[in-house]
Backbone as CSV, one residue per row, in Angstrom:
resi,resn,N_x,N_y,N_z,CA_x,CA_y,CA_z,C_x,C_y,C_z
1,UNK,-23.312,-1.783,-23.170,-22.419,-0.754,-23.688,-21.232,-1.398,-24.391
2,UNK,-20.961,-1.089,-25.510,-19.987,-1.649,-26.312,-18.308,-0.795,-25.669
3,UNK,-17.151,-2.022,-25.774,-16.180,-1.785,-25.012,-15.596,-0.421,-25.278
4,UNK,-15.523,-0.351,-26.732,-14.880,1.359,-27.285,-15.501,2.827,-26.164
5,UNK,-17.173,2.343,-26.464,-17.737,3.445,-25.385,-17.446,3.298,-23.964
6,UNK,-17.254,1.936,-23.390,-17.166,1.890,-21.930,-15.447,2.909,-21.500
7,UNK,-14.650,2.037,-22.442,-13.405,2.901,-22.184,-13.327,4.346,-22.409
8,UNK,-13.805,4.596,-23.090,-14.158,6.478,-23.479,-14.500,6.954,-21.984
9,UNK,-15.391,6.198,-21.533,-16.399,6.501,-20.281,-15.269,6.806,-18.948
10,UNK,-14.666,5.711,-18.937,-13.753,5.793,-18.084,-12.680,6.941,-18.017
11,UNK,-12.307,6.896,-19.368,-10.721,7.572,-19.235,-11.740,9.547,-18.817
12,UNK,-12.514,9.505,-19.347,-13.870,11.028,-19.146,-13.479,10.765,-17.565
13,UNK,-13.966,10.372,-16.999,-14.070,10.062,-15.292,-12.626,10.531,-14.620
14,UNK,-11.641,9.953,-15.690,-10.106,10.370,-15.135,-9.825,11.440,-15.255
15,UNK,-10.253,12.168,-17.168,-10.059,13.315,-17.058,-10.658,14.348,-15.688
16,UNK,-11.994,13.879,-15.728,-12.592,14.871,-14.422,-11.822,14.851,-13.474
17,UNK,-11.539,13.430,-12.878,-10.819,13.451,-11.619,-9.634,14.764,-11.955
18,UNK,-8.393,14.952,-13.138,-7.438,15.237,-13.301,-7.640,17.007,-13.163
19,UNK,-8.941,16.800,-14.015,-9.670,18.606,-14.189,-9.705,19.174,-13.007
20,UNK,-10.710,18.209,-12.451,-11.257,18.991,-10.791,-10.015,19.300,-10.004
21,UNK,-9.143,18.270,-9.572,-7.911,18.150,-8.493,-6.563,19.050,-8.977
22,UNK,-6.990,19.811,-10.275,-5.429,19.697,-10.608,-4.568,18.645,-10.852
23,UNK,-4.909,17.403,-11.262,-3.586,16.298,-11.090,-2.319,16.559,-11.871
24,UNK,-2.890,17.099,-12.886,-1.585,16.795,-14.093,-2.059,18.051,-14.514
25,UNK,-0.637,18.809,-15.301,-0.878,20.048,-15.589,0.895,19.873,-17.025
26,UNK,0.219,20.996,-17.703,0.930,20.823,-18.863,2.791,21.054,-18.827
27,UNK,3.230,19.960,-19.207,4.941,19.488,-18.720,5.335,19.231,-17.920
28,UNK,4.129,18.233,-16.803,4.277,17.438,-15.830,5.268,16.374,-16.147
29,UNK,6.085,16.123,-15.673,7.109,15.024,-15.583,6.170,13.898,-14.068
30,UNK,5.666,12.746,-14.969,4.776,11.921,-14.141,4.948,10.733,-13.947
31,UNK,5.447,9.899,-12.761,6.153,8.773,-12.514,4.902,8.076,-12.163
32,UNK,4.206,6.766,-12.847,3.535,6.049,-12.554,3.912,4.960,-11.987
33,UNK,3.338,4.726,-10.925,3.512,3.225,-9.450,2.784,2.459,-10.396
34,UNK,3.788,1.145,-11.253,3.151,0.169,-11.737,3.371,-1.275,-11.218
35,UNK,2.303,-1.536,-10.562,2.486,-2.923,-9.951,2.017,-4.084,-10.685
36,UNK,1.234,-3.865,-11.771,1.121,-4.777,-12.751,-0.505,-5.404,-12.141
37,UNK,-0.826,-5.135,-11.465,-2.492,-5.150,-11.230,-3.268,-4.483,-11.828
38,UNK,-4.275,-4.919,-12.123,-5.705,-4.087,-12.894,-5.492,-2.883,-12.405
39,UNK,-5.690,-2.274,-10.825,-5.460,-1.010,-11.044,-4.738,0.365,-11.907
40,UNK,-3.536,-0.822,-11.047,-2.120,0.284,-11.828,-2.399,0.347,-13.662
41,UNK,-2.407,-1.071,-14.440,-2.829,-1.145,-15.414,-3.720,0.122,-15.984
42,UNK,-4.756,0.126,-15.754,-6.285,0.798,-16.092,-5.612,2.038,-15.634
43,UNK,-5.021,2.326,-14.752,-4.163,3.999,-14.676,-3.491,4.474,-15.793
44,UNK,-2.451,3.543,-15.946,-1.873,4.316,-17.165,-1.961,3.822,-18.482
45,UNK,-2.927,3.097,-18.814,-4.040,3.064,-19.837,-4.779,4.158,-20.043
46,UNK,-5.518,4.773,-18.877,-6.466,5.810,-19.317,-5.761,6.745,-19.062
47,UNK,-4.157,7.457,-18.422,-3.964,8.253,-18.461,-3.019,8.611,-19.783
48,UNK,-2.377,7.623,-19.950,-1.871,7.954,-21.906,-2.361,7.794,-22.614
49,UNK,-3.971,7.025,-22.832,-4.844,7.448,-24.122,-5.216,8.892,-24.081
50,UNK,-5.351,9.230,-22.906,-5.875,11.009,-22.692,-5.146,11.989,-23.352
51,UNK,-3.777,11.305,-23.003,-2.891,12.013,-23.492,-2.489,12.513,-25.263
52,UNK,-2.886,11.417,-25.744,-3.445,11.672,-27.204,-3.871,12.362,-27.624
53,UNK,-5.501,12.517,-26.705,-6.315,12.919,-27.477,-5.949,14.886,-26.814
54,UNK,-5.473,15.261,-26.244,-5.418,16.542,-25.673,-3.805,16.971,-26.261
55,UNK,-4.318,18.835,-26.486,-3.249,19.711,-26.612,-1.933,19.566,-25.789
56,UNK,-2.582,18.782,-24.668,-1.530,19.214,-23.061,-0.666,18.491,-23.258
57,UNK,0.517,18.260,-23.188,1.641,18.022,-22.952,2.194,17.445,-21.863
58,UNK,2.723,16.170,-21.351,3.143,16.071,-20.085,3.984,14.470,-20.401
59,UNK,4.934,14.058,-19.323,5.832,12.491,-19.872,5.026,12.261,-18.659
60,UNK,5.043,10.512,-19.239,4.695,9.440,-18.303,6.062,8.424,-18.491
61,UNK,6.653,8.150,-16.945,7.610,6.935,-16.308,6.519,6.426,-15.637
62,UNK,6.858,4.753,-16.300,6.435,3.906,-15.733,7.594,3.343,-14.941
63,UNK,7.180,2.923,-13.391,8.023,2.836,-12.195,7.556,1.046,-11.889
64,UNK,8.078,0.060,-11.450,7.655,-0.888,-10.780,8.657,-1.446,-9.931
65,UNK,8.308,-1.558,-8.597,8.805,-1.757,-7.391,8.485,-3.536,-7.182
66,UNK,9.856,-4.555,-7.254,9.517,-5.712,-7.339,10.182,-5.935,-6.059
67,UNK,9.491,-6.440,-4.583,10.231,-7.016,-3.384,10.666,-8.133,-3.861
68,UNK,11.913,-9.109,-3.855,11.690,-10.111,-4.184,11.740,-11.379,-3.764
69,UNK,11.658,-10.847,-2.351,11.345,-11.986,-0.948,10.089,-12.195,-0.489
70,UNK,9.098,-11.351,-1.009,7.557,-11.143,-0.680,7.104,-12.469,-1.149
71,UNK,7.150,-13.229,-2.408,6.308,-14.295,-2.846,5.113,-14.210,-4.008
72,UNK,5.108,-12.746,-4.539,4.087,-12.577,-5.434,4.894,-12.502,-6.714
73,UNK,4.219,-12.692,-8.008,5.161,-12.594,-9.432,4.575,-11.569,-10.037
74,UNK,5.227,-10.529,-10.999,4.396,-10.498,-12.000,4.581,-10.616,-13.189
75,UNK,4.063,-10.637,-14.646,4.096,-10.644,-15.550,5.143,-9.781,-16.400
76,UNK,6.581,-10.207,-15.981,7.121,-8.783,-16.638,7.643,-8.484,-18.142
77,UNK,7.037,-9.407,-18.901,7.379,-9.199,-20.363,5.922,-8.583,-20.645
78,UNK,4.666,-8.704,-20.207,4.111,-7.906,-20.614,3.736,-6.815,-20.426
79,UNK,3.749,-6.578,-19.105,4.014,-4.709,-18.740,5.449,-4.378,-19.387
80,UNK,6.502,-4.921,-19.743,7.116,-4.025,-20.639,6.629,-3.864,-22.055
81,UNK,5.737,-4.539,-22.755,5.229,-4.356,-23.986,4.591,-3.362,-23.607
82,UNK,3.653,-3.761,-22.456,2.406,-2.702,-22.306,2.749,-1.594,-21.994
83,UNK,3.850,-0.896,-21.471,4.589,0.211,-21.018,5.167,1.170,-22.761
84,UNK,5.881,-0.023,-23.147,6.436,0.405,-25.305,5.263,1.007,-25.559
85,UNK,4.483,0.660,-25.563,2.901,0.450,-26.681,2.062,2.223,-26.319
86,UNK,2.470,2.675,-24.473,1.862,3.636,-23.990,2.855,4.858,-23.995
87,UNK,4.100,4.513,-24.804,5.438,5.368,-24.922,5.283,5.908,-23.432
88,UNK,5.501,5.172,-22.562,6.077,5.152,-21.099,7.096,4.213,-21.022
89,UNK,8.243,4.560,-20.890,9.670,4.029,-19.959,9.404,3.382,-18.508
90,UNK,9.548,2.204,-19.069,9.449,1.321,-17.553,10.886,1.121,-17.120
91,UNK,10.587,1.290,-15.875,11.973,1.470,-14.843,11.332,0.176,-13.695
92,UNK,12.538,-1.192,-13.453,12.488,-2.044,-12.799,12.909,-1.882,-11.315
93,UNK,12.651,-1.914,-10.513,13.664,-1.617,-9.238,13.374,-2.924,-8.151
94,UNK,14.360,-3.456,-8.478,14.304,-4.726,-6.961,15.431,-4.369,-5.985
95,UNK,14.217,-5.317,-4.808,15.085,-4.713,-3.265,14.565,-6.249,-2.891
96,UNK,15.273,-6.072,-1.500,14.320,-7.239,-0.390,13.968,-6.379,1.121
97,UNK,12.656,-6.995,1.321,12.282,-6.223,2.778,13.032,-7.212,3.785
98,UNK,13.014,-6.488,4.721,13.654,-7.313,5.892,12.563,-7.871,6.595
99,UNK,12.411,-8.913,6.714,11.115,-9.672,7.438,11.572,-10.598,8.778
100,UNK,11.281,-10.065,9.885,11.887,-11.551,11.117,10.699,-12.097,11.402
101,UNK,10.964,-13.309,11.652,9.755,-14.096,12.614,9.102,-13.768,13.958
102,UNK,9.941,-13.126,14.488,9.572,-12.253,15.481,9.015,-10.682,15.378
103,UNK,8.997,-10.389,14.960,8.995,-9.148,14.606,7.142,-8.748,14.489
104,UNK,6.830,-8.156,15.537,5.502,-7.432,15.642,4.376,-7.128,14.171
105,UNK,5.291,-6.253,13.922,5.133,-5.683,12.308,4.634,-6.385,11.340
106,UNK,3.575,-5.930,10.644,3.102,-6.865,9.628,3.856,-6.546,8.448
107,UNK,3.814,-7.563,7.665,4.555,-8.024,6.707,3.774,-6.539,5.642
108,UNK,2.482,-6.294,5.796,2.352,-5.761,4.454,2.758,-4.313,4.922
109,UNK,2.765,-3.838,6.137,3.657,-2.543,6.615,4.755,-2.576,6.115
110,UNK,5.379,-3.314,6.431,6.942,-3.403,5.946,7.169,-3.225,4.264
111,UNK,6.577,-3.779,3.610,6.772,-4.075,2.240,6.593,-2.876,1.487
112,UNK,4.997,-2.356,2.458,4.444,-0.654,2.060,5.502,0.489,2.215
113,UNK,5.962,0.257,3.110,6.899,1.863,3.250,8.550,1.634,2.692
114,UNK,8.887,-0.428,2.662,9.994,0.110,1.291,9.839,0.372,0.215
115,UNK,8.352,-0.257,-0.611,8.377,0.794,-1.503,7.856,1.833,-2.190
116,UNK,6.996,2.438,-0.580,7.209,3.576,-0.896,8.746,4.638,-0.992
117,UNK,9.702,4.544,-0.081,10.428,5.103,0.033,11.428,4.500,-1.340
118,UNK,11.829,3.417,-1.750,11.866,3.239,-3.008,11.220,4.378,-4.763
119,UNK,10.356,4.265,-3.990,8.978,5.251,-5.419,9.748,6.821,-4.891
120,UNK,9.678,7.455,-3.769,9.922,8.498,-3.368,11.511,8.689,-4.302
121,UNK,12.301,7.926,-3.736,13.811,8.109,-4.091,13.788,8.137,-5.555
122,UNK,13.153,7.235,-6.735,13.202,7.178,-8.105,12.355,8.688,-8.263
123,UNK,11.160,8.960,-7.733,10.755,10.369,-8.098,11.535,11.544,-8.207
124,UNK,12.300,11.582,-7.062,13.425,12.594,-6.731,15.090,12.631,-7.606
125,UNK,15.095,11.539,-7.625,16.316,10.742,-8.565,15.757,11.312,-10.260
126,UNK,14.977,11.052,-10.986,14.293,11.316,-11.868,13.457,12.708,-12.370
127,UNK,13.886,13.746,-11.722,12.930,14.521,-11.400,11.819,14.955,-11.801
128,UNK,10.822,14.074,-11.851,9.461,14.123,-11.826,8.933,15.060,-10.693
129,UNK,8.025,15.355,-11.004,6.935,16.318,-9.998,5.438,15.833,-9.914
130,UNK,5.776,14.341,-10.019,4.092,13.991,-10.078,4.343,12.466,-9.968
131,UNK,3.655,11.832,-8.467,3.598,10.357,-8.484,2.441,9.829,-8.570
132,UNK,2.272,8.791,-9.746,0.915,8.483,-9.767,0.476,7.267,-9.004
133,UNK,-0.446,7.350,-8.327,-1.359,5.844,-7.871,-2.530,5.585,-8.161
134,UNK,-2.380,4.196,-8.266,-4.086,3.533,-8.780,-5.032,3.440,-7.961
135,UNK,-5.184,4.233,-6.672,-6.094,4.164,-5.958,-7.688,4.814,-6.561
136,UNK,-8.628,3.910,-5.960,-9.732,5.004,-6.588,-10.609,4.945,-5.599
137,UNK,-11.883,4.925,-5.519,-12.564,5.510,-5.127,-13.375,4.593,-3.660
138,UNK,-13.154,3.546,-4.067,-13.502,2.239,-2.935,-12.233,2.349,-2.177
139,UNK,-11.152,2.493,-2.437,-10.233,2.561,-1.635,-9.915,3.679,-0.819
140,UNK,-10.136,4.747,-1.250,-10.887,6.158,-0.148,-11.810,6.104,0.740
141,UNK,-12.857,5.159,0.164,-14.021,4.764,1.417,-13.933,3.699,2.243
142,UNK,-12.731,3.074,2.113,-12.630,2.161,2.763,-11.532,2.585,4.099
143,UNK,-10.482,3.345,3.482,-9.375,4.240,4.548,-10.349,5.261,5.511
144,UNK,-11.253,5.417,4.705,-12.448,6.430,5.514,-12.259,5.812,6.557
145,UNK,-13.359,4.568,6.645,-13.850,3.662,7.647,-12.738,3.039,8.519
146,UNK,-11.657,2.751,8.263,-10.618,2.569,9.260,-10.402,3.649,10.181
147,UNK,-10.071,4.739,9.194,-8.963,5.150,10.370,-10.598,5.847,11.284
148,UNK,-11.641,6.091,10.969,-12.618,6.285,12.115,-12.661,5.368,12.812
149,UNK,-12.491,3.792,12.759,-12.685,2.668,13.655,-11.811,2.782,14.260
150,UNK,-10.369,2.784,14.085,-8.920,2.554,14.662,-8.531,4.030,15.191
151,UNK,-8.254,4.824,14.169,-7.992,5.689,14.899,-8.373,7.384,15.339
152,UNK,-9.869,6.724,15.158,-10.594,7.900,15.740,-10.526,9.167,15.236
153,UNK,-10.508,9.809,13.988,-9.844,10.451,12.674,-11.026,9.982,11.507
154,UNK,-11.003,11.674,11.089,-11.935,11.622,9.586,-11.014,11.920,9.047
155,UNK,-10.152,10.887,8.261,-9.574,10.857,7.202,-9.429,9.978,6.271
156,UNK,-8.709,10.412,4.816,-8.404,8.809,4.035,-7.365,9.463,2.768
157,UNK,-7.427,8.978,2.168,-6.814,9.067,1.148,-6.907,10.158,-0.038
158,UNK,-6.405,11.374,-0.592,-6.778,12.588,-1.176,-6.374,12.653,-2.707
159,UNK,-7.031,12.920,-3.680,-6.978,12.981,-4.488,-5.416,13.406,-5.371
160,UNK,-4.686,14.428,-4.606,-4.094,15.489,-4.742,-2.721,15.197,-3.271
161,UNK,-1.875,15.144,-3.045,-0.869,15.367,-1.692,0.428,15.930,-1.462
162,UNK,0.779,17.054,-1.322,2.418,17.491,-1.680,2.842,16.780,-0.665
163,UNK,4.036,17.127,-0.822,5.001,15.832,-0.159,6.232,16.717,-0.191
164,UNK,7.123,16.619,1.023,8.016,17.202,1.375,8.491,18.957,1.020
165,UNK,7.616,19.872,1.074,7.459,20.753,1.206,7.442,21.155,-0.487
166,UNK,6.645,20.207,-1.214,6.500,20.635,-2.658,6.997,20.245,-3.469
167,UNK,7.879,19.296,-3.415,8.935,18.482,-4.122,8.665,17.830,-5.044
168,UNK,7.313,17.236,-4.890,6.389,16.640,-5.737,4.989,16.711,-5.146
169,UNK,4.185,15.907,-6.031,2.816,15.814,-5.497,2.336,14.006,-5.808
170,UNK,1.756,13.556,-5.014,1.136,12.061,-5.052,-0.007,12.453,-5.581
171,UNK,-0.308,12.078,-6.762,-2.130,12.111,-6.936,-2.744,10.642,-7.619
172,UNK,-4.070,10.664,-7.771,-4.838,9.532,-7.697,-5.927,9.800,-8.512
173,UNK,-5.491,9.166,-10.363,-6.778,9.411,-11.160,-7.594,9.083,-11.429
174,UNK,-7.649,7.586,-10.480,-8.690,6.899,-10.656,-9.676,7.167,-9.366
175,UNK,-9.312,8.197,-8.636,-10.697,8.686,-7.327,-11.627,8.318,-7.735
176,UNK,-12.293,8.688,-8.791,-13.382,9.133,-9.011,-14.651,7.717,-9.529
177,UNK,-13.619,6.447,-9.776,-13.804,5.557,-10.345,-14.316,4.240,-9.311
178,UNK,-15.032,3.633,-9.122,-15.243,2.417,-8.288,-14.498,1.353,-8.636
179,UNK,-14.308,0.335,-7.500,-13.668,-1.062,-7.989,-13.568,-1.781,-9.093
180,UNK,-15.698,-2.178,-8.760,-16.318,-2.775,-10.374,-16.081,-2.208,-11.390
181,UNK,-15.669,-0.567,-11.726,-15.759,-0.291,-13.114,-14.407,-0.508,-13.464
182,UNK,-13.511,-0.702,-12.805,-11.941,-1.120,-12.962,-11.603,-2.633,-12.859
183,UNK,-12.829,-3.435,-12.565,-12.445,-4.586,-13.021,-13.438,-5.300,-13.914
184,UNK,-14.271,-4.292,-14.666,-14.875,-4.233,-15.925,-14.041,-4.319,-17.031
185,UNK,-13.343,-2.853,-16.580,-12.457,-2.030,-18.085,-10.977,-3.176,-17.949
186,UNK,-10.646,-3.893,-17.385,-9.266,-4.705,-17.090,-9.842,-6.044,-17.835
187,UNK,-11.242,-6.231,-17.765,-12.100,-7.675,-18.371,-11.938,-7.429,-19.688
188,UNK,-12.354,-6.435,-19.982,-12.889,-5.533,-21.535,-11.755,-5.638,-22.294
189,UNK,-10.609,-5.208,-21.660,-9.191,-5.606,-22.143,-8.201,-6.444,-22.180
190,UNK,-8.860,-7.505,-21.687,-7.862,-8.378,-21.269,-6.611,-8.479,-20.523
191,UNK,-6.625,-7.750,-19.650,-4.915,-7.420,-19.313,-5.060,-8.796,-18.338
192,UNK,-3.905,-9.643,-18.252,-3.574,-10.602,-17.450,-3.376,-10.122,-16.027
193,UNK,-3.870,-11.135,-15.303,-4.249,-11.081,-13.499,-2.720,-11.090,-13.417
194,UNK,-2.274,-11.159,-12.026,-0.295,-11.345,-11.430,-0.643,-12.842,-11.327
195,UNK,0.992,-13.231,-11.591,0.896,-14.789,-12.130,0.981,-15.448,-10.880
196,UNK,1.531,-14.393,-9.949,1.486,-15.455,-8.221,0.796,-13.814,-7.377
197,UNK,0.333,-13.825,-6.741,-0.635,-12.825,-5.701,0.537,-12.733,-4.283
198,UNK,0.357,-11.808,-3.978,1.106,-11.825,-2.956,0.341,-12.130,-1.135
199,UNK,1.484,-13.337,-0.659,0.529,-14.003,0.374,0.066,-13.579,1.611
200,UNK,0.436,-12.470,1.788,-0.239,-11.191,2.465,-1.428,-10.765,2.011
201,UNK,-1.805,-10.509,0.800,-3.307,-9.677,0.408,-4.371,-9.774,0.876
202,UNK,-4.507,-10.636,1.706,-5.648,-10.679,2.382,-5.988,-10.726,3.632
203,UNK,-4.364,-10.539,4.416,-4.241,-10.464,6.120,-4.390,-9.112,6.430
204,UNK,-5.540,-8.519,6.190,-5.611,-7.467,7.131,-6.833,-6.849,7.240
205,UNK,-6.993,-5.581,7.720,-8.396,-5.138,8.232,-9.221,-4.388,7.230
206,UNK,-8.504,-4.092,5.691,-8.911,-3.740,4.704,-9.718,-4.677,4.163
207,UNK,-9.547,-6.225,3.895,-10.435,-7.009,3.756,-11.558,-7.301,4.322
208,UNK,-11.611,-7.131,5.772,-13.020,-7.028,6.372,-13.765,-6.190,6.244
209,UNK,-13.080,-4.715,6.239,-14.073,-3.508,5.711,-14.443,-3.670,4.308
210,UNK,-13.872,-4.108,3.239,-14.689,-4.461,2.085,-15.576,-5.075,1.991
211,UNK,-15.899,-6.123,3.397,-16.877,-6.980,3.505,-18.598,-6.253,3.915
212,UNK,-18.052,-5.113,4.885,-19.371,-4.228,5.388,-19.092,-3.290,4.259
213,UNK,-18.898,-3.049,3.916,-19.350,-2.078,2.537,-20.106,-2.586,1.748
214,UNK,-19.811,-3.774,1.045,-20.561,-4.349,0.827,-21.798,-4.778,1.136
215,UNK,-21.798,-5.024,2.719,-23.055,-5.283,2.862,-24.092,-3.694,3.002
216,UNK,-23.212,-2.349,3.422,-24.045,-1.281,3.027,-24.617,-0.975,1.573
217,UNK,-24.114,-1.566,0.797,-24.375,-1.716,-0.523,-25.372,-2.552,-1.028
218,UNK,-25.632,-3.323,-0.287,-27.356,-3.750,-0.488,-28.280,-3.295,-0.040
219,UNK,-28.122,-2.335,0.883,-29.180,-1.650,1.664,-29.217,-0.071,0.863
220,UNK,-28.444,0.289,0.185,-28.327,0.830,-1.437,-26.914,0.971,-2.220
221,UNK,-27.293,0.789,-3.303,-26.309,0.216,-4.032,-25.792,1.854,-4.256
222,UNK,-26.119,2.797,-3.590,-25.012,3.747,-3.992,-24.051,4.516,-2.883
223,UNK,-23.905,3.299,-1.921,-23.336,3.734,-0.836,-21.828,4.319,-0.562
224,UNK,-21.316,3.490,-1.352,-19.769,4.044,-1.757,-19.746,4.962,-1.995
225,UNK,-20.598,5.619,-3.460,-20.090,6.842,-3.799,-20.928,7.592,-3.090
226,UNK,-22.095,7.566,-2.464,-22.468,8.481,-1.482,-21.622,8.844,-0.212
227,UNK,-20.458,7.900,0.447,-20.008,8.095,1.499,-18.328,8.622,0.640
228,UNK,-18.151,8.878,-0.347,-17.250,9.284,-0.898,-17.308,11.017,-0.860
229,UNK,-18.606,10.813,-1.477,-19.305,12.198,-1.580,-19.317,12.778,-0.136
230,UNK,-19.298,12.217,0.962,-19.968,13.450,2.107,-18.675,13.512,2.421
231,UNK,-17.309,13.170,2.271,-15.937,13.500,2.526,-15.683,14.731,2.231
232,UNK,-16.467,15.783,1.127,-16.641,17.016,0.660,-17.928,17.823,1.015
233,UNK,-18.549,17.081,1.629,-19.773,17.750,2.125,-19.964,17.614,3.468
234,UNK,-19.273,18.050,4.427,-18.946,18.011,5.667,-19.643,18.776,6.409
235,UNK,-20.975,19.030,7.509,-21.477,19.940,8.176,-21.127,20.624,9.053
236,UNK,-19.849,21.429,9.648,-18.958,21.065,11.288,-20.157,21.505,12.329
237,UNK,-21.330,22.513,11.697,-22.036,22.846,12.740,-23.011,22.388,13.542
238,UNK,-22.894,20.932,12.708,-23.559,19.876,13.634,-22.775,18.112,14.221
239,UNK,-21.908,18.588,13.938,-20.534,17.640,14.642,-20.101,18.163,15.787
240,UNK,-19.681,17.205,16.737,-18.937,17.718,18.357,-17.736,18.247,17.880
241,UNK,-17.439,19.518,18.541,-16.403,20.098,18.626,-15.519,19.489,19.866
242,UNK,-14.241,19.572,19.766,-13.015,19.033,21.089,-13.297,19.717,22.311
């Protein structure tokens, strides 16, 4: 498939995601979480080419949350080109997490909820009504499988989430999308990897569950999006009731 069609393909997939969920709706004020990874990238790539091509109307802020005690870099002269180029306003915000040596708490907890609460405060500060994340669709099936292992809970991650009694909404346009096809369309384009990774990314229990997915994925290769799929196709009348 030649790259012009693959990207068409994709940003189609976002629109659906956007169609089906409601994500974005016309004079959405929409704050995109840009961390400068393929994900985030390939988000608001395919969500401001869309934007082109449709009647609808809506702003994109580009947001990036830099800890700067964590140890990871990123590229920041070119997500600000790449931000100009998508007429999205990139907004910088550095903090430091508080990290002790003692301290129970994992490092990537900590880092997660300053900035989230960081992203929250610029949403509200800004008043947007729409936070975007690059989560997609491996990353739903993978929160699946935790919180059933850990904490005993069918849940994960939703397309769609109000947040503080309506204030905004968190949504996610890349649901609909798998890993591989997001680190296809990031190949296809060249967007540069983060120039240092952050040395956490791989201490935790999300990495091992990518590992058995994987291996359900040889036993068929359409296991992801089949176990994506039964998150909406739920039977209760043959599940234990409490």
């Amino acid at each position: 498939m030649k790259a012009d069609k693959y990207f068409l393909e994709i940003e189609k997939s976002v629109g659906r995601a956007i169609n089906c969920y409601s994500l974005i709706r016309e004079n959405d004020k929409v704050a995109v979480a840009l961390s400068g990874g393929k994900d985030s990238l390939v988000m608001l790539d395919a969500v401001s080419n869309r934007r082109k091509r449709l009647p609808v109307k809506y702003d994109i802020l580009a947001v990036h949350i830099h800890i700067k005690n964590i140890g990871y870099k990123t590229d920041f002269e070119f997500i600000k080109d790449f931000c100009n180029e998508h007429n999205a306003p990139l907004h910088i915000i550095e903090a430091e997490a508080v990290l002790k040596d003692d301290d129970k708490t994992a490092p990537c907890f900590i880092c997660s909820r300053l900035r989230r609460k960081l992203l929250f405060d610029f949403v509200k500060d800004t008043g947007c009504n729409k936070l975007a994340f690059g989560h997609h669709r491996d990353d739903a099936v993978e929160t699946l499988l935790m919180n059933m292992m850990f904490n005993a809970s069918i849940s994960s991650i939703p397309p769609s989430l109000s947040m503080f009694g309506g204030e905004f909404d968190i949504i996610r346009p890349l649901i609909l999308i798998g890993e591989d096809e997001i680190k296809k369309y990031a190949e296809l384009k060249n967007f540069p990897p983060q120039l240092k990774i952050c040395p956490y990314s791989g201490d935790t229990n999300r990495f091992t569950i990518k590992g058995i997915l994987n291996e359900m994925e040889k036993i068929n290769k359409k296991a992801k999006r089949n176990i994506y799929a039964a998150m909406s196709n739920i039977h209760s009348e043959y599940l234990p009731h409490k």
